[in-house]
C-alpha positions as CSV (number, residue, x, y, z in Angstrom):
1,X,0.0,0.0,0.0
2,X,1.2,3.7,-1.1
3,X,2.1,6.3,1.3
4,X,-0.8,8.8,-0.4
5,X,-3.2,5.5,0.1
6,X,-2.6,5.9,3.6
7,X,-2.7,9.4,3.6
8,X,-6.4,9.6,1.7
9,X,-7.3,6.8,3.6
10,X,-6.4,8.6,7.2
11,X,-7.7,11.4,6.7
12,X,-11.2,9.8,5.4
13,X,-11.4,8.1,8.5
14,X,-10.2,10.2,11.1
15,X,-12.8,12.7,10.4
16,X,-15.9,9.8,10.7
17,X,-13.9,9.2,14.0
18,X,-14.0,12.7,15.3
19,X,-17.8,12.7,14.4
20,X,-18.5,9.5,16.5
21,X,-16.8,11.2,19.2
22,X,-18.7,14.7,19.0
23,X,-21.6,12.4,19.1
24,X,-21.0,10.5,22.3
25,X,-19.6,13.6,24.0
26,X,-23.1,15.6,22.8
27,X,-24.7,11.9,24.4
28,X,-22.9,13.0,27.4
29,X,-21.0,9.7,27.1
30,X,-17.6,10.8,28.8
31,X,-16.8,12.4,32.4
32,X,-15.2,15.8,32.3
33,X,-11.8,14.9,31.6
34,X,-12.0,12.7,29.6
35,X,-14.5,14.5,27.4
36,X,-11.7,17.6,27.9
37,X,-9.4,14.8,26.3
38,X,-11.7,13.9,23.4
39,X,-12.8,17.2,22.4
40,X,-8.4,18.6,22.1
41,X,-8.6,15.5,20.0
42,X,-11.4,16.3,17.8
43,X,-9.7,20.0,17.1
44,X,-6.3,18.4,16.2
45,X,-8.0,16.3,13.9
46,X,-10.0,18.6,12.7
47,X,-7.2,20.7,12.3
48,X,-5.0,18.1,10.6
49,X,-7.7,16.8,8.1
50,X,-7.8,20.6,6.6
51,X,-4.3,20.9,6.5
52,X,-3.9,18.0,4.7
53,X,-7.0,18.6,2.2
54,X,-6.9,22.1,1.8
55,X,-4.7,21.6,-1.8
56,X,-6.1,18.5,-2.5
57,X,-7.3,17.7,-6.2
58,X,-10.8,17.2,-6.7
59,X,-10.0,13.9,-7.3
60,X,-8.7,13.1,-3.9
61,X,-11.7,15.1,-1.8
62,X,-13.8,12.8,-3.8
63,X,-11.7,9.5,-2.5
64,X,-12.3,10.6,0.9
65,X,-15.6,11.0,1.0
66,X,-16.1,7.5,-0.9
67,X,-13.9,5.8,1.9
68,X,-15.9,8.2,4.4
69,X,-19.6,6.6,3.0
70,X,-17.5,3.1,2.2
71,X,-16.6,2.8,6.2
72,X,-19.9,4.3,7.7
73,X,-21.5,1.7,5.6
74,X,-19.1,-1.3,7.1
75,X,-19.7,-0.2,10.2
76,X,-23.6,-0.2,9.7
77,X,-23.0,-3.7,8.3
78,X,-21.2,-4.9,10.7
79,X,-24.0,-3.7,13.6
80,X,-26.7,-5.3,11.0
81,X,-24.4,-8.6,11.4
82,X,-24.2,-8.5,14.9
83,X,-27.9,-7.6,15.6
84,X,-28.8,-11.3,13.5
């Protein structure tokens, strides 16, 4: 696997990470420092995701979203599986 495969595929996922995370801290899911520690880490990736993308080709942007619906859909799959 590529170095920029890696890359694209990081900073696809990261972001769908940092979403899950907003979610469970908005679900009130984490005590105060830990939620203290998850929301620094939301910001630095945050941070780090437009850093990264902000001179990326069309062409990439697209890949990450297509990873970003591609693992959101495994995970949904996965719950489906486990659910049965």
């Amino acid at each position: 696997m590529t170095n920029d495969l890696k890359l694209i595929a990081s900073t696809a996922i990261l972001p769908v990470l940092a979403d899950f995370l907003e979610d469970l801290n908005e679900d009130k899911a984490f005590k105060t420092d830990m939620k203290m520690a998850t929301l620094n880490l939301i910001g630095q990736i945050r941070k780090l995701d437009e850093r990264i993308m902000k001179h990326a080709s069309n062409e990439t942007t697209e890949q990450q979203v297509n990873i970003q619906i591609a693992f959101r859909q495994w995970l949904k799959s996965a719950q489906s599986t486990e659910e049965n």
